[in-house]
C-alpha positions as CSV (number, residue, x, y, z in Angstrom):
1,X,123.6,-82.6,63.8
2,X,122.2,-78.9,64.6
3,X,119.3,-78.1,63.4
4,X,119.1,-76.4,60.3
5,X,116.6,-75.5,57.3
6,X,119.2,-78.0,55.6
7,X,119.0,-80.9,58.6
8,X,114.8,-80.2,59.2
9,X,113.3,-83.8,59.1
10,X,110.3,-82.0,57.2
11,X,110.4,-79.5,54.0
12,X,108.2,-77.3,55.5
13,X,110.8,-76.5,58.6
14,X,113.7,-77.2,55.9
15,X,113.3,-76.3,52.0
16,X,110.4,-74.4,52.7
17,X,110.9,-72.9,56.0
18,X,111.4,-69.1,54.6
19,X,108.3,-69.1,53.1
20,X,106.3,-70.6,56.4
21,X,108.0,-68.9,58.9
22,X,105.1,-67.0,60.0
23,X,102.9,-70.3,60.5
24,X,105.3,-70.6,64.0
25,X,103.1,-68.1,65.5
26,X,100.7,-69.9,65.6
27,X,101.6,-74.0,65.9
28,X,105.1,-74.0,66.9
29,X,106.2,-75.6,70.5
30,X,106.9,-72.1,71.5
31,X,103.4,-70.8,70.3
32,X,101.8,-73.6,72.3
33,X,103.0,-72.7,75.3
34,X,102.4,-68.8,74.6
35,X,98.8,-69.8,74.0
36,X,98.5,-72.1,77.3
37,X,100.0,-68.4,79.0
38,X,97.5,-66.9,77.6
39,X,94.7,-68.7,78.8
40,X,96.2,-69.6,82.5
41,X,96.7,-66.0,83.1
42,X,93.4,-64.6,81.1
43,X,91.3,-66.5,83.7
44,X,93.4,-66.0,86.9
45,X,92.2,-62.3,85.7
46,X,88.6,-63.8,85.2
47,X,88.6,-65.0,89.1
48,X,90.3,-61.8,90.4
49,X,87.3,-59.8,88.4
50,X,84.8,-62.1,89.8
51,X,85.9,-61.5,93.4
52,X,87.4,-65.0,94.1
53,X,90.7,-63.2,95.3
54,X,92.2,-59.9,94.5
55,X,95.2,-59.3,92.4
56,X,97.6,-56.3,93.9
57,X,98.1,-53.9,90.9
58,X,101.3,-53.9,90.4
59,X,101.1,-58.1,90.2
60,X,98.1,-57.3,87.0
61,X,100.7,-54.9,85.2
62,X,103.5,-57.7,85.5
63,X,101.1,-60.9,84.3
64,X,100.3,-58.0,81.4
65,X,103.9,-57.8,80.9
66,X,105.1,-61.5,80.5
67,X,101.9,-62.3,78.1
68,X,103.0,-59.1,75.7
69,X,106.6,-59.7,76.1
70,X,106.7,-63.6,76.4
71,X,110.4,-64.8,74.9
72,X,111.8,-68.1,73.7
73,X,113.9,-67.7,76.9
74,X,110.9,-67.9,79.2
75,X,109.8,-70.5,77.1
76,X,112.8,-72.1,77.7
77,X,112.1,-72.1,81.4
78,X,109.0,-73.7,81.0
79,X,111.0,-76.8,79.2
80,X,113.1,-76.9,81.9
81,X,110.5,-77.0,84.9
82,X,108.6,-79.5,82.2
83,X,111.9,-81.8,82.2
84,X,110.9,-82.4,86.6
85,X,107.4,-82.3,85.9
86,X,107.3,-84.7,83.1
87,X,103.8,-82.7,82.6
88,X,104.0,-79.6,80.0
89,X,101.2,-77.7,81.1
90,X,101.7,-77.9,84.9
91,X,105.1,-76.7,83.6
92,X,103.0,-73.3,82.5
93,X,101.3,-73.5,86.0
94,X,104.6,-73.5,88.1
95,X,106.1,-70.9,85.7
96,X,103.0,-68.2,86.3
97,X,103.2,-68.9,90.1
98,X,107.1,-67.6,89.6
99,X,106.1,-64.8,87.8
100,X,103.2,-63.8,90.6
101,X,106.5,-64.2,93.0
102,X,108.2,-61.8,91.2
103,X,105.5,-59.8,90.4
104,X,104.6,-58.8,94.3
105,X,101.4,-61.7,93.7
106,X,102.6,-64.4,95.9
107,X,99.2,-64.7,97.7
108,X,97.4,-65.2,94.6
109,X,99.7,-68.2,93.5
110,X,97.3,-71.0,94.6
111,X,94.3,-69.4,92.5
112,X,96.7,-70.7,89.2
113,X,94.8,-73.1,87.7
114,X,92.0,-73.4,90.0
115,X,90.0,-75.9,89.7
116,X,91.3,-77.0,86.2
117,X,92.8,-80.2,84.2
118,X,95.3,-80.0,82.0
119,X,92.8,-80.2,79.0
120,X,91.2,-76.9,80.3
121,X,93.8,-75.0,79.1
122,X,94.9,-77.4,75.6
123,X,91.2,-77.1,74.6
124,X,91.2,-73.4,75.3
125,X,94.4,-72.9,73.9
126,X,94.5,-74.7,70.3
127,X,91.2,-73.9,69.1
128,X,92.6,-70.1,70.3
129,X,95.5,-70.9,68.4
130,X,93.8,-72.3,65.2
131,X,90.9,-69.4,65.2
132,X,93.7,-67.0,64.5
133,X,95.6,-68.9,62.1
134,X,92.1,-69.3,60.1
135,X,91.6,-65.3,60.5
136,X,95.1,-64.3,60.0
137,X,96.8,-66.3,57.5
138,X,94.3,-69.2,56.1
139,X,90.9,-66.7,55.2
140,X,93.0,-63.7,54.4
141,X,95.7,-65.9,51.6
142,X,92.1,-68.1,50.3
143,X,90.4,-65.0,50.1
144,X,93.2,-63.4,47.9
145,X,93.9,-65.9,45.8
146,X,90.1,-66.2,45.1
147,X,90.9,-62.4,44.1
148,X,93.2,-63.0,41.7
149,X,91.4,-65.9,40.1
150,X,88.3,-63.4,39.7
151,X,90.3,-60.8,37.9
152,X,92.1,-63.2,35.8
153,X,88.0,-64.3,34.9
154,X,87.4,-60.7,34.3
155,X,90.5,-60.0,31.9
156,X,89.3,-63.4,30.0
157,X,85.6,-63.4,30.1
158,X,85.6,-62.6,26.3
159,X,87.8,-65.1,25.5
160,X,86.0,-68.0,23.6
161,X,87.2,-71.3,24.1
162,X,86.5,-75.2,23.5
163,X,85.1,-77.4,25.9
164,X,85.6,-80.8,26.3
165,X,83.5,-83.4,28.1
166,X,85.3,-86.8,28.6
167,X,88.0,-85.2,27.2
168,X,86.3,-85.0,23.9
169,X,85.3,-81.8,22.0
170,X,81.9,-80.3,23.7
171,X,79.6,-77.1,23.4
172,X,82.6,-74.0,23.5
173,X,82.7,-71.9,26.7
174,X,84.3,-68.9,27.7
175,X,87.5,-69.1,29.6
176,X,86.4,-66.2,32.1
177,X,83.5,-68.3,32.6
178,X,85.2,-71.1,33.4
179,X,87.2,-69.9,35.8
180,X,84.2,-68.3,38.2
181,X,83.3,-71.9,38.0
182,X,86.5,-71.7,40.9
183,X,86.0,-68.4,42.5
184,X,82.3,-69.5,43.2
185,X,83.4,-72.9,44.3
186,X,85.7,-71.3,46.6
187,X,83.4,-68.7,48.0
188,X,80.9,-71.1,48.5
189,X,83.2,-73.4,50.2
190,X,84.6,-70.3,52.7
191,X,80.5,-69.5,53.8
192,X,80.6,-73.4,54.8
193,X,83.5,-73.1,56.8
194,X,82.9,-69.1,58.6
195,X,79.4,-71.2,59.3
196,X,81.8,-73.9,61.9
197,X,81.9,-72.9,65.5
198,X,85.4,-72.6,67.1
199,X,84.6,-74.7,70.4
200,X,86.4,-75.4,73.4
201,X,86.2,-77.5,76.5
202,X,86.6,-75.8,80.1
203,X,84.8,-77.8,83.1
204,X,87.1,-79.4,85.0
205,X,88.4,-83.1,85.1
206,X,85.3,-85.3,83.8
207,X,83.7,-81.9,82.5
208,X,81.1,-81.9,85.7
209,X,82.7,-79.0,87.3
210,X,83.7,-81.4,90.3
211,X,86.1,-79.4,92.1
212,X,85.0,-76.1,91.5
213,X,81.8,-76.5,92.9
214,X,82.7,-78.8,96.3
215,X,84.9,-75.8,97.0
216,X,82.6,-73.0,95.8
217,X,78.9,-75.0,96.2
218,X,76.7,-71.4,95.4
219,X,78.5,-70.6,92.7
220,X,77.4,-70.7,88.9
221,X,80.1,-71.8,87.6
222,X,78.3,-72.8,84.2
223,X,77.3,-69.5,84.0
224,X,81.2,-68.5,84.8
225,X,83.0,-70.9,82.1
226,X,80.5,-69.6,79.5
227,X,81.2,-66.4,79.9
228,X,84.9,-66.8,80.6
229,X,85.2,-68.8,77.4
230,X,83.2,-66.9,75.0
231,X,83.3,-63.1,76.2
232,X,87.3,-63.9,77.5
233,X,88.5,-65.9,74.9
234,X,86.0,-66.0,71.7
235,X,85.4,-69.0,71.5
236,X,82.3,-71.3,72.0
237,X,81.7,-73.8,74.9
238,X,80.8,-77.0,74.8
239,X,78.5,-77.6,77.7
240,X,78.8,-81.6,77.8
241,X,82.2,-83.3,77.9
242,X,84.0,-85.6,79.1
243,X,88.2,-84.8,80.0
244,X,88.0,-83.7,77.1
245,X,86.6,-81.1,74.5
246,X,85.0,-83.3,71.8
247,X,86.4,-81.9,68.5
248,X,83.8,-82.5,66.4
249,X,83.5,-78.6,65.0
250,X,87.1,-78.8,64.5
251,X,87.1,-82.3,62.5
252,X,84.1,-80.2,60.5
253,X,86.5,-77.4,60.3
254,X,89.5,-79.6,58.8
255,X,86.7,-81.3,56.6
256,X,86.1,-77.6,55.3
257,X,89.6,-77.1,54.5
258,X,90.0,-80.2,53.1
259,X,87.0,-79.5,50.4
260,X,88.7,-76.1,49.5
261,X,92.0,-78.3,49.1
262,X,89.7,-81.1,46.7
263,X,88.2,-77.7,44.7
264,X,92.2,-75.9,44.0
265,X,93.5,-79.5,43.1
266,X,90.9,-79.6,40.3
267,X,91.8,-75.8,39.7
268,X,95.6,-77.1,39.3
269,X,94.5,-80.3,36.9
270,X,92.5,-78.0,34.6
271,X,95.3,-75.2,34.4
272,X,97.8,-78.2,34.0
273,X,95.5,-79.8,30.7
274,X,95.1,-75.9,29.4
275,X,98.9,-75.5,29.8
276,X,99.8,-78.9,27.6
277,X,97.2,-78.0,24.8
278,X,99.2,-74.9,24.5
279,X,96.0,-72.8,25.3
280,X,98.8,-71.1,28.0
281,X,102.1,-70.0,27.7
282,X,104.3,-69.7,30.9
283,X,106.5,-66.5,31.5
284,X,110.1,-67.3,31.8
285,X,112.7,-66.2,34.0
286,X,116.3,-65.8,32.9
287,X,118.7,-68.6,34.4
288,X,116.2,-70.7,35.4
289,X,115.9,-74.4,33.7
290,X,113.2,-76.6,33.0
291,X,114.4,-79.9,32.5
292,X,118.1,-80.9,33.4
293,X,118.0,-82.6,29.7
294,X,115.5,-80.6,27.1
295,X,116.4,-77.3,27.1
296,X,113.5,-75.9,25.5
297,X,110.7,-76.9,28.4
298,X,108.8,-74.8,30.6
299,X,107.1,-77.3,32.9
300,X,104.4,-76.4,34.9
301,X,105.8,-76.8,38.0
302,X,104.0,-74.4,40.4
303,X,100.7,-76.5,39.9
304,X,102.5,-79.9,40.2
305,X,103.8,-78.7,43.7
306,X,100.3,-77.1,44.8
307,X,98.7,-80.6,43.7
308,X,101.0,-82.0,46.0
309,X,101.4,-80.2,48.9
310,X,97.6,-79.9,49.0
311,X,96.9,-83.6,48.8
312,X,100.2,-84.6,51.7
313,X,97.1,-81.6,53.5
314,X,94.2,-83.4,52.8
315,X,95.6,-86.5,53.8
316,X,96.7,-85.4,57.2
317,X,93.7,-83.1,57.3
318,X,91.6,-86.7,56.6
319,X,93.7,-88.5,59.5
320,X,92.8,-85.7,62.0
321,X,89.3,-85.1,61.3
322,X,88.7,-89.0,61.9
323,X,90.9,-89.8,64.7
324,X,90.2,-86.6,66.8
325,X,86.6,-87.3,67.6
326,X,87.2,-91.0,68.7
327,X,88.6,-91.6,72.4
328,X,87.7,-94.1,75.0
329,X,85.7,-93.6,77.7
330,X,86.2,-90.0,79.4
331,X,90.0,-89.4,77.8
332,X,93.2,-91.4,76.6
333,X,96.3,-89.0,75.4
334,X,95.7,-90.1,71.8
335,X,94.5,-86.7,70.5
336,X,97.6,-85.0,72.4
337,X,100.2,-85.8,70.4
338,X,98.0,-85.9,67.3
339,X,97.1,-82.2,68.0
340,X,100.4,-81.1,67.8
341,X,100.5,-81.7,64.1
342,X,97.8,-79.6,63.0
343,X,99.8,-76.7,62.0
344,X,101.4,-79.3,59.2
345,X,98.4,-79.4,56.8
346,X,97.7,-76.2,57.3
347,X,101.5,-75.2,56.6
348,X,101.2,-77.2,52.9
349,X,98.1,-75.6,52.2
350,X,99.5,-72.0,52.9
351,X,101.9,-73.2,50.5
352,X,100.1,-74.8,47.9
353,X,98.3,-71.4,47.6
354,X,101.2,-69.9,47.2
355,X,102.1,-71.9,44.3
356,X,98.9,-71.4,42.7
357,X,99.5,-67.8,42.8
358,X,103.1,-68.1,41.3
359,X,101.3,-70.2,38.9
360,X,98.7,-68.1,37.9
361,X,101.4,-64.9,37.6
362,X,103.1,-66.9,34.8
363,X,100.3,-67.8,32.5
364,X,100.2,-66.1,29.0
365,X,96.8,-66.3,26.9
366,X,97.8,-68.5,23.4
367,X,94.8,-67.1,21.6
368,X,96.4,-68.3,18.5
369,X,96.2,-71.7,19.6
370,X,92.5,-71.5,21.0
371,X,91.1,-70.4,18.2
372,X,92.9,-73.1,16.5
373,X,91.1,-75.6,18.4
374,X,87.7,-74.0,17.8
375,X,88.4,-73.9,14.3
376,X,89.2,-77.6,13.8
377,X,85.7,-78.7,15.5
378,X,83.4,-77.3,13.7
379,X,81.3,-80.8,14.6
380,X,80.7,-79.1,17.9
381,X,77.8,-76.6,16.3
382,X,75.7,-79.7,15.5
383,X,74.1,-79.4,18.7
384,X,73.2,-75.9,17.7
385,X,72.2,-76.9,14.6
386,X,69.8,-79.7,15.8
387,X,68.3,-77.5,18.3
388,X,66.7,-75.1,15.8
389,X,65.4,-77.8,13.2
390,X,63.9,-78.9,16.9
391,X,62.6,-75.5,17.2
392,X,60.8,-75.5,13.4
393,X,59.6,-78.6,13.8
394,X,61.9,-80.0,11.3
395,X,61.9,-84.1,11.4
396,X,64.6,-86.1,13.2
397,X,66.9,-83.4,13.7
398,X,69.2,-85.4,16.2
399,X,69.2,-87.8,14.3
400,X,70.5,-86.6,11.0
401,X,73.0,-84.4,12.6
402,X,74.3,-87.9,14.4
403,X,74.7,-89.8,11.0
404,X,76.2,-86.2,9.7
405,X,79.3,-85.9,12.6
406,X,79.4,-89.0,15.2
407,X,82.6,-91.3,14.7
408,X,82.8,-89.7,11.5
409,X,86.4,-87.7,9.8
410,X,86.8,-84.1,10.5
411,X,83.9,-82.2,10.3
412,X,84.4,-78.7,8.7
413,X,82.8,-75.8,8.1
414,X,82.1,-76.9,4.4
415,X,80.9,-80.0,6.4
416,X,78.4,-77.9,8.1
417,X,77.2,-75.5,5.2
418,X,76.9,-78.1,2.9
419,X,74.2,-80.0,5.2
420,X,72.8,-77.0,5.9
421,X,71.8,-76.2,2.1
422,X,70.5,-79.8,1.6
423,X,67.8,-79.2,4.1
424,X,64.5,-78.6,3.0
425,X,64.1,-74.9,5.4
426,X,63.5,-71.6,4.1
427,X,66.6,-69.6,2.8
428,X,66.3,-67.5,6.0
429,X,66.7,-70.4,8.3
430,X,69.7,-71.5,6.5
431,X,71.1,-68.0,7.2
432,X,70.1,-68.0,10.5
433,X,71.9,-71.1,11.0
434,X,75.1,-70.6,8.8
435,X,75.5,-67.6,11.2
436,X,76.6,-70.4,14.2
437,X,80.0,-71.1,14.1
438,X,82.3,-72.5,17.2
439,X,83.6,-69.6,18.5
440,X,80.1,-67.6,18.9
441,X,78.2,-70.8,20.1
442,X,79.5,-69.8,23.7
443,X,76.0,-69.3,25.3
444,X,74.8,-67.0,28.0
445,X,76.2,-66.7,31.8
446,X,75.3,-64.2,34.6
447,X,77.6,-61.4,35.0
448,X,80.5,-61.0,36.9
């Protein structure tokens, strides 16, 4: 069967493939070995500016050409040089040295890949690959949606509101209020993850260098794969490894993104509970259906997805952070093919945000409903209440506001009043206090 959006073995390659698209820049096979190019020919260029070898002009302009221009067809030669070699990125190596042929570089063929191991260029190349996803897509979609969350905290912050602690009536809040309890969350949880280095691993089969300096003894090359890797590439080096680059920064990194994941799923729960006590309405579209059997429902379906599709994320994102930094001895191939998934987490969380945008777009303020709630617990101004008998010195305070409103019927206003003129205060204190009522008792927060 040809593969299709409709035949993908994975929704986010089939029913959500339009929406993800870009994300193939970055993690597809063909991006992969666009990345490996990139590396293979950015330090052949390193050597020929160190004076290992020179590089005829016209062969520079060519190598410039294939990187800019690089096509699923030359890609596709790759594949097919891969299908002798059994070995994809010596595949990249055999493909460059055709290009230098072509390219009027034939003499600088054998400097491909000096000195290198395969993982040389895969730990150069992913975290390349994943530090641009993060820059382009991941921080600039987070960062916008945070936007969005902070307006909708704006355009509410007036906008008293009950609170409930164990799901019971508590001290009201403010609905702007409580949603910069989110945008600070996330901000906080972005400063964490801009604070990760992007590392990579570049020293040669064991990481000692081994070849390069038997064939180049007076040589630096420390000195060299530093600078190569950080001034070339923009990435940090790791300066002990084994075959391997470690992955410990980028298991912190998916630990990161998984936190940000944890914070929007409790962003989606609370905006689910606010939808089903009516405290939102949901903007409707015509011709679309909410249930194939109650005509009248408006589910909240965008937050039900991003709760998904963030925790299928987290739990790959979970997987990859522990299995990543485990290998035995100085390298086994398990992180190989476990690195070619990490563009799936990230593709669900691109589209969980997504979701929680759509989301937010169709919420509707039900004022009418939220006062509603603040005017049937009145019981939750006894805190209030108890505070300033505490305040005037006024005898077991707690206490008789307990025996007044815990486990007891609805508490009303009358409820409140009435206590408040049986207690032995001066008339202006009962004034003061009959001035509390549940949807002023919202306290102070900073601005914002």
């Amino acid at each position: 069967m040809e593969l299709s959006p409709l035949t993908a073995l994975a929704p986010i390659d089939g029913r959500y493939r339009r929406q993800l698209s870009g994300l193939a820049d970055y993690f597809s096979e063909f991006a992969l070995i666009r990345y490996r190019l990139r590396v293979e020919i950015a330090y052949l260029r390193f050597l020929a500016d160190k004076g290992f070898f020179r590089l005829p002009a016209a062969a520079a302009r060519h190598l410039e050409a294939v990187e800019a221009d690089f096509s699923p067809e030359q890609a596709a030669r790759i594949k097919e040089i891969e299908a002798t070699t059994n070995h994809d990125v010596k595949a990249v190596e055999y493909f460059l040295k055709e290009e230098l042929e072509k390219g009027g570089g034939a003499a600088a063929k054998e400097w491909v890949h000096f000195g290198l191991t395969s993982q040389d260029v895969n730990n150069t190349a992913i975290p390349l690959s994943w530090k641009e996803a993060l820059e382009f897509e991941y921080l600039p979609a987070l960062l916008n949606l945070n936007t969005e969350l902070r307006l909708l905290a704006v355009q509410w912050k007036g906008v008293p509101m009950l609170a409930r602690t164990h799901g019971q009536p508590a001290s009201p809040t403010r609905l702007g209020k409580e949603l910069m309890v989110f945008v600070e969350r996330i901000q906080n949880a972005v400063e964490l993850l801009l604070q990760i280095p992007l590392s990579a691993k570049f020293g040669g089969a064991t990481g000692n260098f081994n070849a390069h300096s038997v064939a180049y003894p007076k040589k630096d090359w420390i000195a060299l794969a530093n600078e190569f890797v950080e001034e070339r590439l923009g990435l940090q080096r790791q300066q002990f490894t084994t075959q391997i680059e470690h992955y410990d920064n980028l298991a912190a990194g998916f630990d990161a993104m998984k936190r940000v994941n944890t914070i929007l799923t409790d962003l989606c729960r609370d905006i689910w509970s606010y939808i089903s006590m009516d405290y939102f309405k949901q903007k409707t579209k015509k011709g679309e259906v909410g249930s194939s059997a109650m005509p009248h429902k408006v589910n909240p379906i965008d937050f039900e997805n991003a709760e998904g599709n963030l925790g299928i994320a987290n739990a790959l994102l979970e997987h990859l952070a522990a299995k990543l930094p485990v290998s035995r001895l100085q390298r086994d191939l398990t992180d190989s093919t476990v690195l070619r998934n990490i563009g799936v987490p990230f593709a669900h969380t691109i589209l969980a945000f997504r979701s929680i945008e759509k989301g937010l777009d169709k919420l509707v303020l039900h004022n009418d409903a939220i006062r509603a709630d603040l005017e049937n617990n009145w019981a939750v101004v006894a805190e209030a209440v108890q505070t300033i008998l505490r305040r005037e010195k006024y005898p077991n305070p707690y206490e008789a506001l307990k025996e007044l409103t815990r486990g007891k019927g609805k508490i009303t206003k009358e409820t409140i009043h009435k206590f408040i003129d049986g207690l032995d205060v001066k008339a202006t204190l009962k004034k003061e206090l009959k001035k509390i009522t549940p949807e002023n008792y919202t306290g102070v927060t900073p601005q914002f």
